[in-house]
VEXDREN-2710 file (C-alpha; in Angstrom, 1 decimal):
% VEXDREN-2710
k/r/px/py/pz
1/UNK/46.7/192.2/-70.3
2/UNK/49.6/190.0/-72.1
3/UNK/51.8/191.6/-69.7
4/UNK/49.7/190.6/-66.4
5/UNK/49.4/187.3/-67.8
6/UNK/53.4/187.1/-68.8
7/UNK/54.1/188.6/-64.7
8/UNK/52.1/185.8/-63.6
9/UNK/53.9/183.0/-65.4
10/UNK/57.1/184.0/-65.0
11/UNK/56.0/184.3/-61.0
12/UNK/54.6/181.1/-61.2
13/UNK/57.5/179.5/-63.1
14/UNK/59.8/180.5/-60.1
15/UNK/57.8/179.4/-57.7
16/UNK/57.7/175.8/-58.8
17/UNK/61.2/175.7/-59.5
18/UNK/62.5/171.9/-58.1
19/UNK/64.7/172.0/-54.9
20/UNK/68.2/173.9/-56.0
21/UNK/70.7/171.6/-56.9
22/UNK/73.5/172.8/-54.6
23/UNK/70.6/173.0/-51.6
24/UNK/72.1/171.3/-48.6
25/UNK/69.2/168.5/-48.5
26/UNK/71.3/166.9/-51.5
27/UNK/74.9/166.8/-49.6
28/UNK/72.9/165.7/-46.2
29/UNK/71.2/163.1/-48.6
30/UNK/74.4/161.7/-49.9
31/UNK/76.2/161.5/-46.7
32/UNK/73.0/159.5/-45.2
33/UNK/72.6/157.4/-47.7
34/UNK/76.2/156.7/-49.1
35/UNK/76.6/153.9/-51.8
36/UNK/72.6/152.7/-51.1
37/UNK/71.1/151.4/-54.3
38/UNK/67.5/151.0/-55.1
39/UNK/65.0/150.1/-57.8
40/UNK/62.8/153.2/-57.6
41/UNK/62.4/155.1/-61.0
42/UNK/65.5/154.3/-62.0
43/UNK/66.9/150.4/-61.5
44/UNK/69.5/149.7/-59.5
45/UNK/70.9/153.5/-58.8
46/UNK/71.7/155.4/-55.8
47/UNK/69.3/156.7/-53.3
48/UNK/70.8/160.2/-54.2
49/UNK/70.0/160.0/-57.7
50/UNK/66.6/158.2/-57.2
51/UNK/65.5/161.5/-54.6
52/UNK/66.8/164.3/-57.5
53/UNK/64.5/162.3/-60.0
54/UNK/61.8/162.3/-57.4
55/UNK/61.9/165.7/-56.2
56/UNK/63.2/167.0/-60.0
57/UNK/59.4/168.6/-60.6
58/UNK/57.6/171.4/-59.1
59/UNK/57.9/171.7/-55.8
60/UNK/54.9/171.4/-52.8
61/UNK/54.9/174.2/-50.4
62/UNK/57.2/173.1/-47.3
63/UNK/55.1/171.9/-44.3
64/UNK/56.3/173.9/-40.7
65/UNK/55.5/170.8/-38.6
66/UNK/55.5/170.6/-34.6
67/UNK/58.7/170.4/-32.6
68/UNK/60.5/172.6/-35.5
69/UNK/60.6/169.8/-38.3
70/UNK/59.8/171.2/-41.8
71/UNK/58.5/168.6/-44.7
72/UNK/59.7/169.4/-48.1
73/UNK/58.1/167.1/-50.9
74/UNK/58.1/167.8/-54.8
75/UNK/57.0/165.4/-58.1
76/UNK/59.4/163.9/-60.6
77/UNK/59.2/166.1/-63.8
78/UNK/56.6/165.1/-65.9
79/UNK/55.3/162.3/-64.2
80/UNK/54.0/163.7/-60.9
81/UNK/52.7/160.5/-59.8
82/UNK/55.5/159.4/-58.5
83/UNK/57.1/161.9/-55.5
84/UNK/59.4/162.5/-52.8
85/UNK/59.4/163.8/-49.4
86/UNK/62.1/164.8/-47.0
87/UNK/61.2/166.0/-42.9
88/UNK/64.6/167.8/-41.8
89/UNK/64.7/169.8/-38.6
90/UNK/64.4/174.0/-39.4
91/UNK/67.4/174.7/-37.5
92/UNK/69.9/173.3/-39.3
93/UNK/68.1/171.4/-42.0
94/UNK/69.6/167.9/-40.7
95/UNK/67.5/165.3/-42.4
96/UNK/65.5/163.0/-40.7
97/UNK/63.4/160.9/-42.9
98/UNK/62.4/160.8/-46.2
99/UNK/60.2/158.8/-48.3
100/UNK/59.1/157.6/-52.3
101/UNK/55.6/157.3/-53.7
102/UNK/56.9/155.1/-56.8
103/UNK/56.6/151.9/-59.0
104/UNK/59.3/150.2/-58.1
105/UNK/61.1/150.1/-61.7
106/UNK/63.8/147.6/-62.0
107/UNK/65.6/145.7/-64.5
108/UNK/63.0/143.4/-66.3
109/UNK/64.0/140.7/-69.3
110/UNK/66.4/141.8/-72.2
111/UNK/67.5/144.8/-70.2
112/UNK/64.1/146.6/-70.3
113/UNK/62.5/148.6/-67.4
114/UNK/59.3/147.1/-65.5
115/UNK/57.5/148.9/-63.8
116/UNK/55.2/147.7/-60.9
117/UNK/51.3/149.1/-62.1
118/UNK/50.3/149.8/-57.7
119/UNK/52.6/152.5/-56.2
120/UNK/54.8/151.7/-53.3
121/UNK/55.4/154.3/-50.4
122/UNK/59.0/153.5/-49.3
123/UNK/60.2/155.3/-46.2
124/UNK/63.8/155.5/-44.7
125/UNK/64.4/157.0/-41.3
126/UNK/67.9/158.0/-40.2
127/UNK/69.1/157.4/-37.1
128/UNK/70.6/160.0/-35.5
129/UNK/71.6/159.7/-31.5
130/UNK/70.2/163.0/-30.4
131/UNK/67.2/162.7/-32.4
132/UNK/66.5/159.1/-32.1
133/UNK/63.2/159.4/-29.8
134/UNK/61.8/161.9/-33.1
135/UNK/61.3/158.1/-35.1
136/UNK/57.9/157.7/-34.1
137/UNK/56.4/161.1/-35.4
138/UNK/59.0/161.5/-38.6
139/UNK/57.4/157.8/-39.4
140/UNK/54.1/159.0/-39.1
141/UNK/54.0/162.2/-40.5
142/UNK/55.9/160.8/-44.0
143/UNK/53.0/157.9/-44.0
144/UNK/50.5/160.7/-43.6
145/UNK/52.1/162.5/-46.6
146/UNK/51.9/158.7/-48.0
147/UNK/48.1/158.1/-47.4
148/UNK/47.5/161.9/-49.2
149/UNK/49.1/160.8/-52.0
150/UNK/47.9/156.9/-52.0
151/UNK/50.0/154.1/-52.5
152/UNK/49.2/150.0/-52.0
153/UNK/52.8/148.4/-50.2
154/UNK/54.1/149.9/-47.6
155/UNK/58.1/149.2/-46.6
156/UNK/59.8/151.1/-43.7
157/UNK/63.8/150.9/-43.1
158/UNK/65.9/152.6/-40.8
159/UNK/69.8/153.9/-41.4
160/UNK/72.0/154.8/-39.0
161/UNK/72.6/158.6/-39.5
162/UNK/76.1/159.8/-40.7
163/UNK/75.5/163.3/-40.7
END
């Protein structure tokens, strides 16, 4: 029985392992992104380092979505209200889109972090030439991932690709 029981964590365990840190979502992320700051869980950092918070928990099980996009999402460790969700196409894992269930955190008085108390879905979509006509349905499939996981603002940018 206490070995059953010790199979089944240590299964469990490496299934929710959080997205491998040399995975290539992370160098498509920072070339996408670049220098890009935001107040997210962490004030005034990069979008790179914002996402690895995000996604830093257990993982969801990836989405096969139509036209051969995929949508990865995972929580922030510990605090799985706030999340993260990437869409990249299967072949070749480009990313398209990603997006932030947070409380936009940023630098309050005497250098301490605020928090907003409402979450905040935050989307970016990158614009890519090829797959510029995908906008549309990456928008609204990461708002759908949005309204599962409920939020109260809504903001929407798009990046020119540089992937």
């Amino acid at each position: 029985m206490i070995r059953l029981a010790a199979y089944a964590l240590a299964l469990f365990a490496a299934s929710a392992a959080a997205i491998e840190p040399g995975a290539p979502l992370w160098r498509e992320l920072g070339a996408g992104f670049g220098r890009q700051r935001a107040d997210l869980v962490l004030p005034g950092q990069s979008l790179e380092r914002q996402f690895r918070e995000l996604l830093s928990g257990p993982p969801e099980a990836p989405v096969q979505l139509p036209g051969g996009l995929v949508l990865e999402a995972g929580c922030r460790l510990h605090s799985c209200d706030e999340k993260a969700a990437v869409i990249s196409e299967a072949a070749g894992g480009r990313v398209l889109g990603i997006a932030a269930r947070h409380f936009h955190c940023h630098a309050g008085s005497r250098g301490q972090t605020q928090c907003d108390r409402h979450p905040t879905l935050s989307i970016w979509i990158l614009r890519h030439g090829r797959a510029a006509g995908r906008e549309p349905e990456v928008t609204e499939a990461l708002r759908a991932w949005g309204r599962a996981a409920g939020y109260a603002n809504e903001e929407t940018r798009f990046v020119r690709g540089g992937l």
